[in-house]
PDB file with one MODEL, atoms N, CA, C and O in Angstrom:
MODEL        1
ATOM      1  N   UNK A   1     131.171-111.363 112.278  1.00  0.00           N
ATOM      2  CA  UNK A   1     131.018-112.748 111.879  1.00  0.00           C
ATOM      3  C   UNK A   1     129.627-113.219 112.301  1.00  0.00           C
ATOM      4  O   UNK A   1     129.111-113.157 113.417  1.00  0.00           O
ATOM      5  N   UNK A   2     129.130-113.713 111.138  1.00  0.00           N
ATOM      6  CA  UNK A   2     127.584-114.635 111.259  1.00  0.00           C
ATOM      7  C   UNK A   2     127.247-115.726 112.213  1.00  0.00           C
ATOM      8  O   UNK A   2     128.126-116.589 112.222  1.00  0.00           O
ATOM      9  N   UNK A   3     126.337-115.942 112.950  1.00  0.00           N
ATOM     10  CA  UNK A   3     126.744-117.084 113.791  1.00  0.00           C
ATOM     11  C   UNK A   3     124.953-117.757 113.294  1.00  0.00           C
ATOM     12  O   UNK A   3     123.907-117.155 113.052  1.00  0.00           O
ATOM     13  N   UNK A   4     125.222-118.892 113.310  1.00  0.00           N
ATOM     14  CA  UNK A   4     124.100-119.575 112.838  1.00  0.00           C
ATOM     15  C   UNK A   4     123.174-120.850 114.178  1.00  0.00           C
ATOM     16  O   UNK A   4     123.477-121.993 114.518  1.00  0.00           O
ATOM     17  N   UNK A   5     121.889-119.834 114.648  1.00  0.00           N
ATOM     18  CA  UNK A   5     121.371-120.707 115.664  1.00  0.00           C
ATOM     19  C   UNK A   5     121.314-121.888 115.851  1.00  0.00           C
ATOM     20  O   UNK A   5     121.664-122.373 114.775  1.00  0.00           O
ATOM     21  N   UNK A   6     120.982-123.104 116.892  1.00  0.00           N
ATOM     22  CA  UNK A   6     120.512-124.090 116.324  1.00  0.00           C
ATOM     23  C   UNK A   6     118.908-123.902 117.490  1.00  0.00           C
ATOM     24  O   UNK A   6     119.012-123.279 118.547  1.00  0.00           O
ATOM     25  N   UNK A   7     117.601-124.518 117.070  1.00  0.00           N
ATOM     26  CA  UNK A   7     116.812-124.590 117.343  1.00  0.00           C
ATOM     27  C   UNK A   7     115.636-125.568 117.908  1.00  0.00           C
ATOM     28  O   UNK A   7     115.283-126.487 117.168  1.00  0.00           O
ATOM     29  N   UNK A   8     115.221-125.469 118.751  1.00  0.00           N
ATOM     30  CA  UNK A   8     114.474-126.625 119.561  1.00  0.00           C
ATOM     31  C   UNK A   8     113.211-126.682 118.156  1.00  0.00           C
ATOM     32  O   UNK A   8     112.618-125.669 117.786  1.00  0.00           O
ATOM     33  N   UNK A   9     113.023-127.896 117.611  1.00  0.00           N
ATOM     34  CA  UNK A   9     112.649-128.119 116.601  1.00  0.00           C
ATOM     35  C   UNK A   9     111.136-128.144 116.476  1.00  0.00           C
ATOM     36  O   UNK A   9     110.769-128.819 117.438  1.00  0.00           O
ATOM     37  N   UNK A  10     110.369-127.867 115.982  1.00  0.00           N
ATOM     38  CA  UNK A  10     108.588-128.849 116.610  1.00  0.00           C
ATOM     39  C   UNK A  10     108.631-130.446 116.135  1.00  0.00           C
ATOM     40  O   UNK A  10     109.082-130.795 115.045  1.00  0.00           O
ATOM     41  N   UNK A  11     108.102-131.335 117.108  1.00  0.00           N
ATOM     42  CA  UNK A  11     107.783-132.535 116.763  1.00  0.00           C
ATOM     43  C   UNK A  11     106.061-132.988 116.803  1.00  0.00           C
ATOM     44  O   UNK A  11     105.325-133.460 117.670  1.00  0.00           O
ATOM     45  N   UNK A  12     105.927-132.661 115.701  1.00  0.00           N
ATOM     46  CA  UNK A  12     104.250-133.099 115.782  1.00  0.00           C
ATOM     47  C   UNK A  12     103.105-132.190 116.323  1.00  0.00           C
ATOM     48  O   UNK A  12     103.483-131.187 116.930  1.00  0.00           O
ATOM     49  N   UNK A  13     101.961-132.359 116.214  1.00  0.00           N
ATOM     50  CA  UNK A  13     101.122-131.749 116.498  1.00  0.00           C
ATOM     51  C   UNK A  13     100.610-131.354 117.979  1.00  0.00           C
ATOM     52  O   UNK A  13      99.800-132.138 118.475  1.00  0.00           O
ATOM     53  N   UNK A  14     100.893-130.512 118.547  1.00  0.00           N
ATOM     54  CA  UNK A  14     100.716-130.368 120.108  1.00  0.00           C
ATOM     55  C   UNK A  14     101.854-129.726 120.853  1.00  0.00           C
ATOM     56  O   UNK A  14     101.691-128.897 121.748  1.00  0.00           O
ATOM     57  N   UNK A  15     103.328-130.281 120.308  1.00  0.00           N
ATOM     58  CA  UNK A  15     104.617-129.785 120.662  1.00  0.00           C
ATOM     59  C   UNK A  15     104.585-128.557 120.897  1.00  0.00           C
ATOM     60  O   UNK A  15     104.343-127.826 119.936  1.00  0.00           O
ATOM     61  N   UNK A  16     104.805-127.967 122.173  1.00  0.00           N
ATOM     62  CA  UNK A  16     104.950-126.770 122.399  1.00  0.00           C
ATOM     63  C   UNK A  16     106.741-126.818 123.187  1.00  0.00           C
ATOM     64  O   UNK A  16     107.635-126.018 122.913  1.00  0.00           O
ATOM     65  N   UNK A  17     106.801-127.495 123.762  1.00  0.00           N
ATOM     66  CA  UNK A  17     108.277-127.511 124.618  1.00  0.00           C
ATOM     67  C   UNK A  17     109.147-128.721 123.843  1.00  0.00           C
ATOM     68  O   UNK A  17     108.778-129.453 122.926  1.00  0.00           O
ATOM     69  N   UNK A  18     110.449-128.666 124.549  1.00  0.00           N
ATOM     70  CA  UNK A  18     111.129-129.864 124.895  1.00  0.00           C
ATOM     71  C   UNK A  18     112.473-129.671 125.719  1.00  0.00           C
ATOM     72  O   UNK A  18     112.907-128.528 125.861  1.00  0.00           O
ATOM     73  N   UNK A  19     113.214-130.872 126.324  1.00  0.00           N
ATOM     74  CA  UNK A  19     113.961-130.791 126.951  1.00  0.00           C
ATOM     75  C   UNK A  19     115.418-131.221 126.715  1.00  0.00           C
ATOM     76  O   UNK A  19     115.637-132.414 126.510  1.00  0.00           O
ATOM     77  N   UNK A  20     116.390-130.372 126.729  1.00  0.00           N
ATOM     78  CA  UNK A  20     117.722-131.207 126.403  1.00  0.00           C
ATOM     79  C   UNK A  20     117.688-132.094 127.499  1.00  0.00           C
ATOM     80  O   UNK A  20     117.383-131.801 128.655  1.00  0.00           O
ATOM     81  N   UNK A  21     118.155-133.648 126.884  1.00  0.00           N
ATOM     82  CA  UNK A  21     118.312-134.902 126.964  1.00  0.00           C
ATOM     83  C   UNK A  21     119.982-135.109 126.978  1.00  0.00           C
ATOM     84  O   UNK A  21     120.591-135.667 127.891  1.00  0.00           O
ATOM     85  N   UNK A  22     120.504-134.615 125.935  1.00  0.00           N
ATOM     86  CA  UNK A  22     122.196-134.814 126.450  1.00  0.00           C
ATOM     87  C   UNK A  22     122.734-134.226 124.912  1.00  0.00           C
ATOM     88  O   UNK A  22     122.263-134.351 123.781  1.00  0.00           O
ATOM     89  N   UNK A  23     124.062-133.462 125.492  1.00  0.00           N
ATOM     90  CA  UNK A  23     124.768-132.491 124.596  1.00  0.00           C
ATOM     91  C   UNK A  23     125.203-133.451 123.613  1.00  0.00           C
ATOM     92  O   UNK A  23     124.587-134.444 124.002  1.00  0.00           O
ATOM     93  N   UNK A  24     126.122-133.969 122.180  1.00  0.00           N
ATOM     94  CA  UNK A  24     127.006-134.760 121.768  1.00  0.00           C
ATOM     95  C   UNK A  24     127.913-134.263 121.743  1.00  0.00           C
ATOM     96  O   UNK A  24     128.985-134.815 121.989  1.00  0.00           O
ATOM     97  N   UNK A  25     127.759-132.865 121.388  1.00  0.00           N
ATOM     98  CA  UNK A  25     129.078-132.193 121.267  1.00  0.00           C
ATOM     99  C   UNK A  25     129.328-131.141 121.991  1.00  0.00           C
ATOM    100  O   UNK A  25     128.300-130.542 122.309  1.00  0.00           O
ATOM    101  N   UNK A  26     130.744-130.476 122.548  1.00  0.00           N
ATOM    102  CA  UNK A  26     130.973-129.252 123.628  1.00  0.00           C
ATOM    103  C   UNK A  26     131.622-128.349 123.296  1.00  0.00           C
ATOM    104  O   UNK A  26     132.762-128.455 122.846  1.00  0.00           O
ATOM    105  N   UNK A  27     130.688-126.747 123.547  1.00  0.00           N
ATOM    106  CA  UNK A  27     131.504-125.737 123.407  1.00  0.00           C
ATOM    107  C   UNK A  27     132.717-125.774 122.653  1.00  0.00           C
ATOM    108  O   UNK A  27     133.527-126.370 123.363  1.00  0.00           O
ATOM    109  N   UNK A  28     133.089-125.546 121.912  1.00  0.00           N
ATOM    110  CA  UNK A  28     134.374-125.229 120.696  1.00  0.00           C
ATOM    111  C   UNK A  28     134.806-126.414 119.739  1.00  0.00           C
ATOM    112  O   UNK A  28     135.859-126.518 119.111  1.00  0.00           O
ATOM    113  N   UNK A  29     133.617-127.373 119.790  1.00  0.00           N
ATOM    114  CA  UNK A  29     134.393-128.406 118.910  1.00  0.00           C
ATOM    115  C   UNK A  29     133.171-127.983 117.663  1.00  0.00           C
ATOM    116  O   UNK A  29     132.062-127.465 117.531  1.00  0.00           O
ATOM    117  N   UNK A  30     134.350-128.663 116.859  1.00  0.00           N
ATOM    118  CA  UNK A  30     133.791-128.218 114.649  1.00  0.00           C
ATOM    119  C   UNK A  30     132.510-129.394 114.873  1.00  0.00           C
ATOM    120  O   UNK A  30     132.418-130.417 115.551  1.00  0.00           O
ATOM    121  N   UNK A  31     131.784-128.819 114.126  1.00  0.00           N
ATOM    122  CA  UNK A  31     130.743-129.417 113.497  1.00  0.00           C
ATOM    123  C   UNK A  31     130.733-129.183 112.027  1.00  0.00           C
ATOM    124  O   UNK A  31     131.212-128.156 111.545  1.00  0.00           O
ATOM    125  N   UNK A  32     130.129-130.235 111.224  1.00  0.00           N
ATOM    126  CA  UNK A  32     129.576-130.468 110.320  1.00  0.00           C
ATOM    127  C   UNK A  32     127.952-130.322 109.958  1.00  0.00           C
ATOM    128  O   UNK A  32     127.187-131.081 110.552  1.00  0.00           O
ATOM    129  N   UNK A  33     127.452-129.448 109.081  1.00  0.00           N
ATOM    130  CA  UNK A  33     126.130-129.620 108.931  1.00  0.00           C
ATOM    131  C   UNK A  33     125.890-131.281 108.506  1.00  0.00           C
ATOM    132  O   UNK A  33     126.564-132.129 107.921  1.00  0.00           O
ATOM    133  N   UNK A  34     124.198-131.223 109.305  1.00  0.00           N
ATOM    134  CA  UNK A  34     123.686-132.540 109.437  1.00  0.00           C
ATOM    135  C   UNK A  34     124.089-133.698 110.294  1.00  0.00           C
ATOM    136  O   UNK A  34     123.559-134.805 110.394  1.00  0.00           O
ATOM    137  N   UNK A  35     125.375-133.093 111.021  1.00  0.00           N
ATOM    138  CA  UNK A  35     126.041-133.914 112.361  1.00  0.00           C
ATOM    139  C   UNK A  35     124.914-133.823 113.395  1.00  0.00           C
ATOM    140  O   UNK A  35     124.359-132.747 113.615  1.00  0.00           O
ATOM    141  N   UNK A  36     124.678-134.615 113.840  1.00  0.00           N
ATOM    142  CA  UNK A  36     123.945-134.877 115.748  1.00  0.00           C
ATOM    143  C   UNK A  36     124.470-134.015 116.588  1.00  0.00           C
ATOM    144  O   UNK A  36     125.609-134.315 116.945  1.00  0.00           O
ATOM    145  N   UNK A  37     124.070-133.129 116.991  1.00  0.00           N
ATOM    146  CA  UNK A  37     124.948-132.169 118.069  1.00  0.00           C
ATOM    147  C   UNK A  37     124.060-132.470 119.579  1.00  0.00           C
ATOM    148  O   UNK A  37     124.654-132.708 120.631  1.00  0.00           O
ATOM    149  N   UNK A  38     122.870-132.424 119.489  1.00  0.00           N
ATOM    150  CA  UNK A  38     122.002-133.013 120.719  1.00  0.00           C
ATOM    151  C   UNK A  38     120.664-133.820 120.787  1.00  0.00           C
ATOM    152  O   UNK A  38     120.036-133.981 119.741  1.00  0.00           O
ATOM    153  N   UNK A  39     120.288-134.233 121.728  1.00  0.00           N
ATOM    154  CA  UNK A  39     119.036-135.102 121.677  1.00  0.00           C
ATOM    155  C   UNK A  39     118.095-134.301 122.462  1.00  0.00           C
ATOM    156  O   UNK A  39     118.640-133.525 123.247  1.00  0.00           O
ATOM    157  N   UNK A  40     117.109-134.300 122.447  1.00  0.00           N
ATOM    158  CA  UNK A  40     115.991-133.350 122.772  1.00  0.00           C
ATOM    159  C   UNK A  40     114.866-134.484 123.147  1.00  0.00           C
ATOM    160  O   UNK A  40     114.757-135.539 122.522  1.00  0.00           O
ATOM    161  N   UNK A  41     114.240-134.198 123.996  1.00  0.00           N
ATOM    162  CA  UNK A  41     113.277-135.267 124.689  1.00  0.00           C
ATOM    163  C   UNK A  41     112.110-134.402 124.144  1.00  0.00           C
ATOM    164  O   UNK A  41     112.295-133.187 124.076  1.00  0.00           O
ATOM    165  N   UNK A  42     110.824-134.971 123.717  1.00  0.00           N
ATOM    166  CA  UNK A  42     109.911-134.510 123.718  1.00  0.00           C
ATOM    167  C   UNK A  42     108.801-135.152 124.316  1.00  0.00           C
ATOM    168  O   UNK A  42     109.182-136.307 124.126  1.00  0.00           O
ATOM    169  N   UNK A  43     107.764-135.270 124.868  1.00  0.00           N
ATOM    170  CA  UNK A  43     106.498-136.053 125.603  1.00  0.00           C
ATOM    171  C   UNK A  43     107.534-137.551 125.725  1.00  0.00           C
ATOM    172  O   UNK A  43     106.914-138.613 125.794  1.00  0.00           O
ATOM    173  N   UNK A  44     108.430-137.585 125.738  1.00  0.00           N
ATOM    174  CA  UNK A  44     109.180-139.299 126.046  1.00  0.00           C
ATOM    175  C   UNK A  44     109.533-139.663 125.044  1.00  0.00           C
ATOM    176  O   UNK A  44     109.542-140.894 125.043  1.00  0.00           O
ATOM    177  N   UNK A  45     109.845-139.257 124.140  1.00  0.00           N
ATOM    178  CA  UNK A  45     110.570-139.276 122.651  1.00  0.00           C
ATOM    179  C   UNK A  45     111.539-138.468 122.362  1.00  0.00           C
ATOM    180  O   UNK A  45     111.488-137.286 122.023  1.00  0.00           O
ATOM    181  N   UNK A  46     112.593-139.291 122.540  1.00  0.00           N
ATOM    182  CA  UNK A  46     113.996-138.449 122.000  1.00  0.00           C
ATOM    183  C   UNK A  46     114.527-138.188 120.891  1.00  0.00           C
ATOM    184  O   UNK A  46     115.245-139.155 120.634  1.00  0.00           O
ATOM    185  N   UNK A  47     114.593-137.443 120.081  1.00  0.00           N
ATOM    186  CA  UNK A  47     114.683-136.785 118.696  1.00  0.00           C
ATOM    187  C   UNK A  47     116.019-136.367 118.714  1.00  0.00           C
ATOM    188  O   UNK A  47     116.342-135.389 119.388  1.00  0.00           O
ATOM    189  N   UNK A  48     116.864-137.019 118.028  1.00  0.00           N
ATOM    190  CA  UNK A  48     118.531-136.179 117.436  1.00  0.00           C
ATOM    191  C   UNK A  48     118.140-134.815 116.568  1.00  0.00           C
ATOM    192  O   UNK A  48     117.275-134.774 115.693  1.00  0.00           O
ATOM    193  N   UNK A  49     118.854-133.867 116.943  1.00  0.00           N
ATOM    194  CA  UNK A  49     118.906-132.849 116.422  1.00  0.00           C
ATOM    195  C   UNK A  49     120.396-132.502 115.570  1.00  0.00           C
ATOM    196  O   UNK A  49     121.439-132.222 116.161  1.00  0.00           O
ATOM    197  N   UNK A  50     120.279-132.573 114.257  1.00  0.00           N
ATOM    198  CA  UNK A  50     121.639-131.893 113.466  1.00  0.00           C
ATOM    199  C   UNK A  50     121.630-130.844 113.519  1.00  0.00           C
ATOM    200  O   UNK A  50     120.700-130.080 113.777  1.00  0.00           O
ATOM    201  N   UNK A  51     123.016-130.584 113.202  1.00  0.00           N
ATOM    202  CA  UNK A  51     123.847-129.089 113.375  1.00  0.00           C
ATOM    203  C   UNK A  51     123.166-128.287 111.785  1.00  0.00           C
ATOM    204  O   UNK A  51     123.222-128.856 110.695  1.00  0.00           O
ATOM    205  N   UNK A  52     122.623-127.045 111.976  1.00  0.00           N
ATOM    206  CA  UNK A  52     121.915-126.636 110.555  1.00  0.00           C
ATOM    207  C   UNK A  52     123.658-125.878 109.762  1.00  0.00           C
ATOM    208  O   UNK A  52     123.736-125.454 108.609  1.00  0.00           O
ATOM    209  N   UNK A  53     124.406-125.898 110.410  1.00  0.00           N
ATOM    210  CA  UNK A  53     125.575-125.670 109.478  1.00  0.00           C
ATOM    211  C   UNK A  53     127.126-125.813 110.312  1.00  0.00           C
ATOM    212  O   UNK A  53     127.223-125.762 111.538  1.00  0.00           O
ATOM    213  N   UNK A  54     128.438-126.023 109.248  1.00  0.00           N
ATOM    214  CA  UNK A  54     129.483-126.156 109.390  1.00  0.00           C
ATOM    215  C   UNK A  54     129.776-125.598 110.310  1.00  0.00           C
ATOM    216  O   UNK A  54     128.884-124.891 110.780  1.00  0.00           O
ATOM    217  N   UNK A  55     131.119-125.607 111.038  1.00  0.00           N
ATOM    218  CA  UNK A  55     131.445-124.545 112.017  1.00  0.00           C
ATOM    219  C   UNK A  55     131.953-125.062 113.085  1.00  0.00           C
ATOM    220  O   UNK A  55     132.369-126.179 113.390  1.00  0.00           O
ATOM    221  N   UNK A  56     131.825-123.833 113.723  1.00  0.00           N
ATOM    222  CA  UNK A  56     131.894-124.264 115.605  1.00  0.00           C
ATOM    223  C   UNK A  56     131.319-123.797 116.496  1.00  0.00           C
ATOM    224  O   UNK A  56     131.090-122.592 116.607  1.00  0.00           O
ATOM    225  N   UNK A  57     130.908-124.856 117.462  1.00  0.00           N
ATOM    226  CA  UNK A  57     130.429-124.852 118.806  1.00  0.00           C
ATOM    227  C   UNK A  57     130.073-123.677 119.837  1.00  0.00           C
ATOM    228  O   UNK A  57     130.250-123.797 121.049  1.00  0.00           O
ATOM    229  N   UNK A  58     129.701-122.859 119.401  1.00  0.00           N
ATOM    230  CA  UNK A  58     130.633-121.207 119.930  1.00  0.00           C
ATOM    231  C   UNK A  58     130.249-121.285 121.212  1.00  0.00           C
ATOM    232  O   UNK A  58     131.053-121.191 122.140  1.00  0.00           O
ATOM    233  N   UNK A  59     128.864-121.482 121.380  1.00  0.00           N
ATOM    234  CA  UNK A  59     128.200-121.253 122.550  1.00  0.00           C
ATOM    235  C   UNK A  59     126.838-122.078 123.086  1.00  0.00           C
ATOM    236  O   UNK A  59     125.850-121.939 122.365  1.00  0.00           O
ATOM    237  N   UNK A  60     126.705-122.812 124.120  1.00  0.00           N
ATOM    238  CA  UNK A  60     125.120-123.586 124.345  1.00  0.00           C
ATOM    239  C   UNK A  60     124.595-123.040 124.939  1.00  0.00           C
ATOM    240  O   UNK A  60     125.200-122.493 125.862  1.00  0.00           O
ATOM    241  N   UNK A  61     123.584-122.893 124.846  1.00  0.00           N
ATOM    242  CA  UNK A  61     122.519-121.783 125.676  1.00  0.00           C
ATOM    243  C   UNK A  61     121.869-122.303 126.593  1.00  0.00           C
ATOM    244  O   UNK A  61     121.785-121.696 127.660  1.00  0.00           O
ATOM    245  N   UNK A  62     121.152-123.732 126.401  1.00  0.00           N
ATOM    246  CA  UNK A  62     120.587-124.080 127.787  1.00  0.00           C
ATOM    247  C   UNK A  62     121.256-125.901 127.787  1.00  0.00           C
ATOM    248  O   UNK A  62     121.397-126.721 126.879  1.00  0.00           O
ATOM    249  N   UNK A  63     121.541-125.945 129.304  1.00  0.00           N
ATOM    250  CA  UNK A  63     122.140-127.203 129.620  1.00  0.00           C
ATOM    251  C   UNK A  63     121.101-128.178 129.702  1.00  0.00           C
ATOM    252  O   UNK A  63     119.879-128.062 129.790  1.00  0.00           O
ATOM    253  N   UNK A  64     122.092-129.461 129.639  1.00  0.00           N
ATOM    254  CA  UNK A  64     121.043-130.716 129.719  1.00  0.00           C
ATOM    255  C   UNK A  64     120.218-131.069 131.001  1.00  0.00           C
ATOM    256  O   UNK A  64     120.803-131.293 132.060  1.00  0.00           O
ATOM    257  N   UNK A  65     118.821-131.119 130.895  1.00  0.00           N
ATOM    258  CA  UNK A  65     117.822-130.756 131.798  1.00  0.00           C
ATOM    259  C   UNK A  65     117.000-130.046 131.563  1.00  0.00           C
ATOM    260  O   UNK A  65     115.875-130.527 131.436  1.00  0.00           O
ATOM    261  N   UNK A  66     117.156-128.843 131.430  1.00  0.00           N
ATOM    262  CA  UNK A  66     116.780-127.732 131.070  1.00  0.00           C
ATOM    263  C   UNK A  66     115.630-127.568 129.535  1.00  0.00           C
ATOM    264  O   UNK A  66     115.943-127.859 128.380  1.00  0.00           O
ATOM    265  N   UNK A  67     114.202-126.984 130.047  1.00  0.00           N
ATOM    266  CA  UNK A  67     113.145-127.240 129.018  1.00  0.00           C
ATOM    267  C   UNK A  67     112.757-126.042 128.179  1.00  0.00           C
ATOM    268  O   UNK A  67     112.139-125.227 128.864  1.00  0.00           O
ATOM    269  N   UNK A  68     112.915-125.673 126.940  1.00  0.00           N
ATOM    270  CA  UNK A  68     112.063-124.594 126.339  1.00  0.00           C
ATOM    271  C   UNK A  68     111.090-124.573 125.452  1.00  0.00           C
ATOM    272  O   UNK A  68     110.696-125.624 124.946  1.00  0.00           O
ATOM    273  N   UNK A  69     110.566-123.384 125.138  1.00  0.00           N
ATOM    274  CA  UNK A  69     109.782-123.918 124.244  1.00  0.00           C
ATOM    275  C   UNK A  69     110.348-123.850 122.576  1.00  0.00           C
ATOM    276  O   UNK A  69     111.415-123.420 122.139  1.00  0.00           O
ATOM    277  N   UNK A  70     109.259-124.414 121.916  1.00  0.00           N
ATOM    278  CA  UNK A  70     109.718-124.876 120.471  1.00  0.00           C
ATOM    279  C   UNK A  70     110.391-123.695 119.830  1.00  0.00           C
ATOM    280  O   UNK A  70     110.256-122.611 120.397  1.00  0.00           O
ATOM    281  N   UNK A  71     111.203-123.765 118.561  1.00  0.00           N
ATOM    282  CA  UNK A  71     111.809-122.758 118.290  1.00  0.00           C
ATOM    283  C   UNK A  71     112.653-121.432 119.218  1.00  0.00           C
ATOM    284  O   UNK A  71     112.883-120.270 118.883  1.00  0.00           O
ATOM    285  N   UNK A  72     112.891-121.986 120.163  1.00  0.00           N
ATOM    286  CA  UNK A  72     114.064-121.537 120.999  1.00  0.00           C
ATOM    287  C   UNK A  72     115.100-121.447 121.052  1.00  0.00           C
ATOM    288  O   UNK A  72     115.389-122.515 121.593  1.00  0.00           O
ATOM    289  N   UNK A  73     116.395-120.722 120.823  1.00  0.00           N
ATOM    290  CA  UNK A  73     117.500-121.153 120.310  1.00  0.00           C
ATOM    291  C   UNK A  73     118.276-121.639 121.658  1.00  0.00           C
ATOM    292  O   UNK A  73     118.209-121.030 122.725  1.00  0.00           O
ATOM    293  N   UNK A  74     119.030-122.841 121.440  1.00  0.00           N
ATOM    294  CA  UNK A  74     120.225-123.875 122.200  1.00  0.00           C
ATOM    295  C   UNK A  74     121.091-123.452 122.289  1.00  0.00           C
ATOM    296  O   UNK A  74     121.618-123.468 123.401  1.00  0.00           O
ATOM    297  N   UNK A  75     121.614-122.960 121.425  1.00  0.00           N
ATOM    298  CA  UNK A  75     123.113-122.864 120.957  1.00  0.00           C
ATOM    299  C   UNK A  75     123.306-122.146 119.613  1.00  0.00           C
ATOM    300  O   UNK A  75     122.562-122.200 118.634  1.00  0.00           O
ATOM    301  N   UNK A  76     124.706-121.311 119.793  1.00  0.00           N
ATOM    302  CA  UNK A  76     125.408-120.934 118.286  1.00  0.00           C
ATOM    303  C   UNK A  76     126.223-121.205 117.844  1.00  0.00           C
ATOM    304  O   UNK A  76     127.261-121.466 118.452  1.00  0.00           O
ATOM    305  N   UNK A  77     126.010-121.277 115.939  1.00  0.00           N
ATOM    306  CA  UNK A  77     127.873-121.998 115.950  1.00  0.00           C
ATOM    307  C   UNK A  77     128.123-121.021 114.658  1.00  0.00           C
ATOM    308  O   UNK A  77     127.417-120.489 113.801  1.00  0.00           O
ATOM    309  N   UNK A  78     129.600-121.080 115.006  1.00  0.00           N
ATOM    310  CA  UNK A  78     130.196-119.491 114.581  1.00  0.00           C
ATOM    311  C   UNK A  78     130.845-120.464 113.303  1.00  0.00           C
ATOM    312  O   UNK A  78     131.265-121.614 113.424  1.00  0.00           O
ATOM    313  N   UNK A  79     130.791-119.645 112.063  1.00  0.00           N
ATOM    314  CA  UNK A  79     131.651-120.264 110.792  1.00  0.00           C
ATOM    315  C   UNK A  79     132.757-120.672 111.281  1.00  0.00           C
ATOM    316  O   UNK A  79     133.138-120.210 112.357  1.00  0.00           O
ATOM    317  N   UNK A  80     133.586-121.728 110.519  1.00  0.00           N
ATOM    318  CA  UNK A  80     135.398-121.292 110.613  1.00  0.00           C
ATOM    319  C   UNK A  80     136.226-120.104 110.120  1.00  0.00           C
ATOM    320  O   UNK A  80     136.114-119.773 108.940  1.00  0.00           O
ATOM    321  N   UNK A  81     136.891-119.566 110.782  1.00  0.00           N
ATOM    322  CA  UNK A  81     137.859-118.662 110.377  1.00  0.00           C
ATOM    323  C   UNK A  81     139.030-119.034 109.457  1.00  0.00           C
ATOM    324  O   UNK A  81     139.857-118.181 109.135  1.00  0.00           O
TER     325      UNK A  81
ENDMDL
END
């Protein structure tokens, strides 16, 4: 089964990092593509991040606090069965 990343996004010109700001959603709950799943702080700008597809929650990779750089994957979410 396919599991589909989600990714610390770039915001603007310079963006190299950012930081989860706070989860919306936890480990095993369904998402909807284009749902808010987390907020991501960048230079003091918090950016909602949607879910890039249907599914579920499978797994978060780095907790809130926690900084990477751009295009880093967060989290996976596994199709429905």
């Amino acid at each position: 089964m396919s599991t589909t990343p989600i990714l610390i996004p770039k915001e603007g010109m310079g963006t190299t990092e950012g930081t989860i700001a706070r989860w919306l959603k936890a480990e095993g709950d369904r998402v909807t593509a284009g749902e808010t799943v987390v907020e991501i702080e960048f230079a003091k700008a918090v950016t909602e991040v949607p879910s890039p597809a249907t599914g579920v929650l499978r797994k978060i990779l780095l907790a809130e606090g926690q900084t990477a750089d751009v295009h880093t994957q967060i989290a996976l979410i596994e199709p429905d069965s």
